[in-house]
C-alpha positions as YAML, in Angstrom:
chain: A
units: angstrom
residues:
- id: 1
  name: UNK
  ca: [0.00, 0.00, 0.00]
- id: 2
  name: UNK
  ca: [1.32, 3.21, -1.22]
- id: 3
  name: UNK
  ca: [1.70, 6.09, 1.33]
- id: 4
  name: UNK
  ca: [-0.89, 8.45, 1.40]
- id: 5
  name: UNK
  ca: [-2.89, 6.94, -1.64]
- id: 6
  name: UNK
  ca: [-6.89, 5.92, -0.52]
- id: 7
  name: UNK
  ca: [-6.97, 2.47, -0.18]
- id: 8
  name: UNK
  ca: [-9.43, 1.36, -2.58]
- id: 9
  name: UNK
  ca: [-12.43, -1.40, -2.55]
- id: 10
  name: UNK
  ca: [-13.82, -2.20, -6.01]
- id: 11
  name: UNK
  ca: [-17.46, -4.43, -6.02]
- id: 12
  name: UNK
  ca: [-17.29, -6.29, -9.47]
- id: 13
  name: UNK
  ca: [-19.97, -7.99, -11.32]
- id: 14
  name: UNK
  ca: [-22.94, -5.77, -10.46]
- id: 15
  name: UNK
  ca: [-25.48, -6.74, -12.49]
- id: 16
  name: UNK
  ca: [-28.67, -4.14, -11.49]
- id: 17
  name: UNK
  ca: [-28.91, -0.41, -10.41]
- id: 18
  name: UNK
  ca: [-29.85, -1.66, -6.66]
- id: 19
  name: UNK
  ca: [-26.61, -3.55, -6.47]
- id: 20
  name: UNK
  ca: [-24.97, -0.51, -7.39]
- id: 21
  name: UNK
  ca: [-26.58, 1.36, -4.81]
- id: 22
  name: UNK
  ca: [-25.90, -1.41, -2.31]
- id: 23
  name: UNK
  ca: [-22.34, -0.90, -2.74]
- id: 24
  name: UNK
  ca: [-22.64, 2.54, -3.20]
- id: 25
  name: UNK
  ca: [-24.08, 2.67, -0.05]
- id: 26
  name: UNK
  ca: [-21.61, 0.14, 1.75]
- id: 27
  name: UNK
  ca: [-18.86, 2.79, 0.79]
- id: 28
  name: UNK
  ca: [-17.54, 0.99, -2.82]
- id: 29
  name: UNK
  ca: [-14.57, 3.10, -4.64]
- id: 30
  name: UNK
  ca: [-15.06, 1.38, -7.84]
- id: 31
  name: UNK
  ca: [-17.62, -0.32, -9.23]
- id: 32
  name: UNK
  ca: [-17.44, -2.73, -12.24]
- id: 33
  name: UNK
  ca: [-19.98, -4.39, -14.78]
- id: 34
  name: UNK
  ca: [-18.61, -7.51, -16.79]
- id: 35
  name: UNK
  ca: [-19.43, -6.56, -20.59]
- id: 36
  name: UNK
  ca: [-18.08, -10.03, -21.88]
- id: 37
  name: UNK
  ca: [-20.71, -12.23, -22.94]
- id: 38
  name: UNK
  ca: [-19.81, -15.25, -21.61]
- id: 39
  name: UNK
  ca: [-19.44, -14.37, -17.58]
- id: 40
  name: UNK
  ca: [-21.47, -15.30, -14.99]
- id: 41
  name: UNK
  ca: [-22.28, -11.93, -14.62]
- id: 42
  name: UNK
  ca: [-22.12, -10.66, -18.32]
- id: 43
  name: UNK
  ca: [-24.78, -7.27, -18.88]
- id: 44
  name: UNK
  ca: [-25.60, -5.93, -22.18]
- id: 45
  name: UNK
  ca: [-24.80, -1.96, -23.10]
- id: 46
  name: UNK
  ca: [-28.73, -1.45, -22.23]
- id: 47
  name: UNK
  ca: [-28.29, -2.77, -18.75]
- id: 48
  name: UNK
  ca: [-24.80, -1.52, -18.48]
- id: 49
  name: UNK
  ca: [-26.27, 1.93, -18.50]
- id: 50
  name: UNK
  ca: [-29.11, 1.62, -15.93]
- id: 51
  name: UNK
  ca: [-26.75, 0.11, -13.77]
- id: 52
  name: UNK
  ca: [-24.02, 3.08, -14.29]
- id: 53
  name: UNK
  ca: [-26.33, 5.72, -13.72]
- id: 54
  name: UNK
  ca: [-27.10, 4.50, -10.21]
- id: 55
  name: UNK
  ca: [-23.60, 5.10, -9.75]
- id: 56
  name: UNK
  ca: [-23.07, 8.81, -8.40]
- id: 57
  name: UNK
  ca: [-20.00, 11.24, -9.02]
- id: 58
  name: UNK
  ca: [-16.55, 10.26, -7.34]
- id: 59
  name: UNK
  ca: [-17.29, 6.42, -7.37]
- id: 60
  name: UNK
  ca: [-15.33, 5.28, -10.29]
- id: 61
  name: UNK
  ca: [-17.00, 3.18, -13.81]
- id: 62
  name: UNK
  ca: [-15.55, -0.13, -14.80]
- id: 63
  name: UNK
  ca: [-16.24, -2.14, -17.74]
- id: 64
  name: UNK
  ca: [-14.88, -5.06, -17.71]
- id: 65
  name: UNK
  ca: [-13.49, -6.84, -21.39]
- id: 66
  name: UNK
  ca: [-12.20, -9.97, -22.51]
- id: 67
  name: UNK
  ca: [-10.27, -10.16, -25.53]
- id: 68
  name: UNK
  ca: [-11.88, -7.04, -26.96]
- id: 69
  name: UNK
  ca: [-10.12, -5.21, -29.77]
- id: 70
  name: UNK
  ca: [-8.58, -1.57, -28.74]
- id: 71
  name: UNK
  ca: [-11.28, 0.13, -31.03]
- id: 72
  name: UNK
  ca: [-14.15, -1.94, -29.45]
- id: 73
  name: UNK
  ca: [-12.88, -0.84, -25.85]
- id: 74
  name: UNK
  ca: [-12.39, 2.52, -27.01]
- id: 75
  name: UNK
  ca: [-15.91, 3.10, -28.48]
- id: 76
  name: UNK
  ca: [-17.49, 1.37, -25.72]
- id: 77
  name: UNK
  ca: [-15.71, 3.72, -22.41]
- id: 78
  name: UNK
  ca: [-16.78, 6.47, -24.61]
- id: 79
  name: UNK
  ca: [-20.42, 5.52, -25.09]
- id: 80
  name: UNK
  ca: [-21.18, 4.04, -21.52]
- id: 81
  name: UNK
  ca: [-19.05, 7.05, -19.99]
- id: 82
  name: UNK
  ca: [-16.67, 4.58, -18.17]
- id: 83
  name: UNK
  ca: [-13.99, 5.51, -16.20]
- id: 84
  name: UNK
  ca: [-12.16, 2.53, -16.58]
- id: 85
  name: UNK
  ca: [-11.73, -0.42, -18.63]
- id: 86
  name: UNK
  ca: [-10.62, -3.25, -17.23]
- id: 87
  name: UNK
  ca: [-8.36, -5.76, -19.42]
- id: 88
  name: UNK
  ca: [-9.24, -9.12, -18.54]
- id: 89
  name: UNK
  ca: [-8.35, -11.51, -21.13]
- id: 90
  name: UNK
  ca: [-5.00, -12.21, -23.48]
- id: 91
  name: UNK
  ca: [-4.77, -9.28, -25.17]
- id: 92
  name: UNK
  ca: [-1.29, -7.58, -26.23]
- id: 93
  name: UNK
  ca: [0.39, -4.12, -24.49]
- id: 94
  name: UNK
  ca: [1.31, -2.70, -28.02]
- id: 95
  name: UNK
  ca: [-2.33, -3.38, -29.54]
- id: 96
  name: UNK
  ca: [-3.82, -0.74, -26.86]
- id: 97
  name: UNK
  ca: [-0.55, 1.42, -27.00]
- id: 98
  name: UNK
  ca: [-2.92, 4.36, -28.36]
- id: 99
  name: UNK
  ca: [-5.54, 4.03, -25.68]
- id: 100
  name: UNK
  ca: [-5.61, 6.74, -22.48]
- id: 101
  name: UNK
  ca: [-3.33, 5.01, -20.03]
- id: 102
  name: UNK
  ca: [-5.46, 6.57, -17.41]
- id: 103
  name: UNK
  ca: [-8.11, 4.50, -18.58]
- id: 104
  name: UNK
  ca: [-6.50, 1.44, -18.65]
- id: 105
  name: UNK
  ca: [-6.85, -1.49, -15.40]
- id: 106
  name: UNK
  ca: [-4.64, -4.32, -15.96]
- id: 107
  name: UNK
  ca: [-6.07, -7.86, -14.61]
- id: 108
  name: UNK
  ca: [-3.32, -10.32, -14.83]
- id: 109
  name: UNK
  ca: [-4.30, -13.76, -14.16]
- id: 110
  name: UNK
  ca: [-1.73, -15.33, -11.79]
- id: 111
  name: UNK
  ca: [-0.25, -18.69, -12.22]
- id: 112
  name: UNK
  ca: [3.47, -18.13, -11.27]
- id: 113
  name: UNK
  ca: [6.40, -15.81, -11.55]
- id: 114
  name: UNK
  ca: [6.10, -16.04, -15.64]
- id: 115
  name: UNK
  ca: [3.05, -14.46, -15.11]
- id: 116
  name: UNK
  ca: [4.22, -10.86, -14.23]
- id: 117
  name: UNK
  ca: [7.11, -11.63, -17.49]
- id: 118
  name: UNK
  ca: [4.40, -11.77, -19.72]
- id: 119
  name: UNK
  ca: [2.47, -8.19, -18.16]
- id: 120
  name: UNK
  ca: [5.68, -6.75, -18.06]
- id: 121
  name: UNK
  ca: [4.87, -4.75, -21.48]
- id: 122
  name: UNK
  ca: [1.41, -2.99, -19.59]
- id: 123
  name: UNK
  ca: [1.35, 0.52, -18.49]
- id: 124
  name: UNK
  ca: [-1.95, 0.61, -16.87]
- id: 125
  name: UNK
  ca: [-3.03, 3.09, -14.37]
- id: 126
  name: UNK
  ca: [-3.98, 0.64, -12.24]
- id: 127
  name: UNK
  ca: [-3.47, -3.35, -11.69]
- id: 128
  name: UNK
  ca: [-5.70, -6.06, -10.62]
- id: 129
  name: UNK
  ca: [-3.96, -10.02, -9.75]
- id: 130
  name: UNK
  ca: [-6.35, -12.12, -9.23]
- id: 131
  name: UNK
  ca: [-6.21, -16.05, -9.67]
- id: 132
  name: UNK
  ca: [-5.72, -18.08, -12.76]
- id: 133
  name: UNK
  ca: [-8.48, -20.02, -13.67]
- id: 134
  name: UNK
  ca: [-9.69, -21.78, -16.99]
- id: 135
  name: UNK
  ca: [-12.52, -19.14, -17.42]
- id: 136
  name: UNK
  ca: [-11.31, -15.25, -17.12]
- id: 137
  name: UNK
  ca: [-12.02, -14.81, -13.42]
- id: 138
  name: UNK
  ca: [-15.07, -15.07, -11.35]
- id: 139
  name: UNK
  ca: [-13.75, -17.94, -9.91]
- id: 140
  name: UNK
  ca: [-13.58, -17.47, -6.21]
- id: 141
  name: UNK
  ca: [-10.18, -18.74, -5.81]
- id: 142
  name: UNK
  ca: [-7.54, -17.27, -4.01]
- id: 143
  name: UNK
  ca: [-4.62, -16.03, -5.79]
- id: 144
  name: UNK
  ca: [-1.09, -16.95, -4.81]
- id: 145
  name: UNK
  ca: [-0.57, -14.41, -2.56]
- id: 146
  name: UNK
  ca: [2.73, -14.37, -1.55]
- id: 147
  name: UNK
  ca: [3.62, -14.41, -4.79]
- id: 148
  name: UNK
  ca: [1.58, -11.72, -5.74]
- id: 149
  name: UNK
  ca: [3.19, -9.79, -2.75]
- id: 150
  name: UNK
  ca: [7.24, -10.58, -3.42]
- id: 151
  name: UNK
  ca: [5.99, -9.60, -7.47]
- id: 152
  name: UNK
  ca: [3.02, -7.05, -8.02]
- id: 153
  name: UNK
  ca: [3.43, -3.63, -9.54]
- id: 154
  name: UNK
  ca: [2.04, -0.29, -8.10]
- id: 155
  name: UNK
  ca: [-0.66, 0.31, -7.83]
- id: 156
  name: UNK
  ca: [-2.64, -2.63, -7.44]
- id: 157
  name: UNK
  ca: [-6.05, -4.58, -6.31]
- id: 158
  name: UNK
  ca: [-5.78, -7.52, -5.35]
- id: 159
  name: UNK
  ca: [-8.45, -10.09, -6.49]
- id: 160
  name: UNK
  ca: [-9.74, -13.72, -6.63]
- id: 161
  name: UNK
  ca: [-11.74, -15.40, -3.55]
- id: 162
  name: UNK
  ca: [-12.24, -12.42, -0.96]
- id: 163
  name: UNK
  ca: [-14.90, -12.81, 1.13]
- id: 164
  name: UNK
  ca: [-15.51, -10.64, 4.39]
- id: 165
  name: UNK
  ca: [-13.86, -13.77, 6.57]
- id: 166
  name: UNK
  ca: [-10.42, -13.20, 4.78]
- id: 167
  name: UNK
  ca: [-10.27, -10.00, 3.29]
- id: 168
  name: UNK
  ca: [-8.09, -8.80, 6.27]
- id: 169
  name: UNK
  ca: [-5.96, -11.48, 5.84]
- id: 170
  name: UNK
  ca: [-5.31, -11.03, 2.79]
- id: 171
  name: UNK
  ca: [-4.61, -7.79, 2.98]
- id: 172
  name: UNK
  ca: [-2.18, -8.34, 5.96]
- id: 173
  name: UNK
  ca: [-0.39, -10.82, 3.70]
- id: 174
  name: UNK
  ca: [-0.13, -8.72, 0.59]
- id: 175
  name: UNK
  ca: [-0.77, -4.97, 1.36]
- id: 176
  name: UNK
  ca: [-2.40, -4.36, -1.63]
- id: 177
  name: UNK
  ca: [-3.32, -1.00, -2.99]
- id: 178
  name: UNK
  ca: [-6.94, -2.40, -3.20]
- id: 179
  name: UNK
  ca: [-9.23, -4.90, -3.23]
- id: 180
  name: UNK
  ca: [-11.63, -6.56, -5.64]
- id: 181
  name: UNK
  ca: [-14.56, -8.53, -4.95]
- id: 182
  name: UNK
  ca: [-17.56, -10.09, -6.70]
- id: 183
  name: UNK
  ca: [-18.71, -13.63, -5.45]
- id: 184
  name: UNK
  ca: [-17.85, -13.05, -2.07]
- id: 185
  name: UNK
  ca: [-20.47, -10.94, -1.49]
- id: 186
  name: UNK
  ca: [-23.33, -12.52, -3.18]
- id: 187
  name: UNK
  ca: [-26.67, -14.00, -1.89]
- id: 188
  name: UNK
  ca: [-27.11, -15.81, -4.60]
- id: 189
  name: UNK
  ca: [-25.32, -15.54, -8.41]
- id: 190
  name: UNK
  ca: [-25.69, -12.10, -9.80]
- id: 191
  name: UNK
  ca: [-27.00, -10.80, -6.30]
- id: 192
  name: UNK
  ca: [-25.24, -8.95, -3.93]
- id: 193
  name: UNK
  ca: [-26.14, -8.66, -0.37]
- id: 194
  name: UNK
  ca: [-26.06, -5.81, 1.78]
- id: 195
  name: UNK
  ca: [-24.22, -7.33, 4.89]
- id: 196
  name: UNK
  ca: [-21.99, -9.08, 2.92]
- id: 197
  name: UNK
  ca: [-21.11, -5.95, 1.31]
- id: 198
  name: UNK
  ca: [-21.02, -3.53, 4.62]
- id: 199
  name: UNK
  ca: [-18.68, -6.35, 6.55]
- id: 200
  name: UNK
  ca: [-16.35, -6.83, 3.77]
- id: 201
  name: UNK
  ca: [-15.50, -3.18, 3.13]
- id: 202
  name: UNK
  ca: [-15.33, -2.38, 6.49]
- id: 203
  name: UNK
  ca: [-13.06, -5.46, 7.49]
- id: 204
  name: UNK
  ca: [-11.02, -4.23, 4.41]
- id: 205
  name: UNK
  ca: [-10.84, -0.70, 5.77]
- id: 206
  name: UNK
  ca: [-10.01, -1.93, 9.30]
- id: 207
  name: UNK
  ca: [-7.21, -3.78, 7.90]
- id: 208
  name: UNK
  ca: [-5.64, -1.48, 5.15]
- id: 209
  name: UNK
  ca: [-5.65, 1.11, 8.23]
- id: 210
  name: UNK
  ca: [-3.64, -1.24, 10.56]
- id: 211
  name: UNK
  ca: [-0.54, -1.56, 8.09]
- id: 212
  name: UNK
  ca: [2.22, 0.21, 7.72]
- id: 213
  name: UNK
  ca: [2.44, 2.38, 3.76]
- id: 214
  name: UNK
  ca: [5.01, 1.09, 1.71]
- id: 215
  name: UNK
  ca: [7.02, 4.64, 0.98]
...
């Protein structure tokens, strides 16, 4: 965790304009619907946009894409007004080289240390490791922490199998940036829940607070 920097808490998958409001409401930094049509979680452009405009100034837009072309990604964060798109898939530094670097969040999938070889091209604004998995997240496993914590570049979420039970271990263990969560606080798929939600921020809060910034 970065000195000084907000520590960040991003709710992923949020699939209606009350679970935006939900997390919203729980105190979310980011939050993030999943634009590629085969998740879990996937919500077309029409949806996409109810959903967004529950989401009020200051509390940052994510699309998420998988293996998107540039130009799609492009069009798209200028037509649904995100803030950020979120890489989630194999696609290549030098093919979004023209894109807004601001824009950009990096999700790298973690297997092991040839993992953050392959990234090492990306000049995102932000990073997300979560864990590898044969899908493109959404998971809810862990990722390799320690790894993630001898290997991650600033400044970063960390993702894959937080629920409000480990968040603060996690974040102990890594001292993260951030953290990303979508499953783990779910009533049901596609549904978040409003507990879940409230305990999970504020046991992430609780713990970011406790650690000591890197410089």
């Amino acid at each position: 965790m970065t000195a000084g920097a907000r520590f960040l808490v991003k709710v992923c998958g949020v699939t209606s304009p009350a679970d935006a409001e939900l997390a919203v409401a729980a105190g979310a930094d980011l939050i993030g619907v999943n634009l590629w049509p085969e998740s879990k979680r996937y919500v077309d452009d029409g949806s996409a946009r109810d959903v967004l405009a529950a989401i009020p100034e200051g509390v940052l837009k994510v699309g998420v894409f998988v293996n998107a072309t540039a130009e799609e990604v492009a069009a798209r964060v200028a037509s649904l007004g995100l803030d950020k798109a979120q890489l989630h898939g194999n696609e290549r530094a030098q093919d979004f080289a023209a894109l807004d670097p601001a824009v950009l969040l990096r999700a790298a999938r973690v297997r092991d240390e040839s993992t953050f070889q392959t990234e090492a091209l990306w000049r995102p604004s932000l990073w997300l490791y979560d864990a590898f998995s044969p899908g493109f997240g959404g998971s809810g496993r862990e990722a390799p922490w320690p790894l993630v914590a001898k290997l991650a570049r600033r400044p970063f979420l960390l993702a894959g199998g937080l629920t409000p039970e480990n968040v603060a271990a996690a974040i102990a263990a890594v001292r993260p940036d951030g953290v990303d969560v979508a499953s783990g606080v779910e009533s049901a798929p596609r549904r978040k829940d409003a507990s879940k939600l409230r305990r999970f921020i504020e046991a992430a809060r609780a713990a970011a607070h406790a650690i000591v910034p890197a410089p």
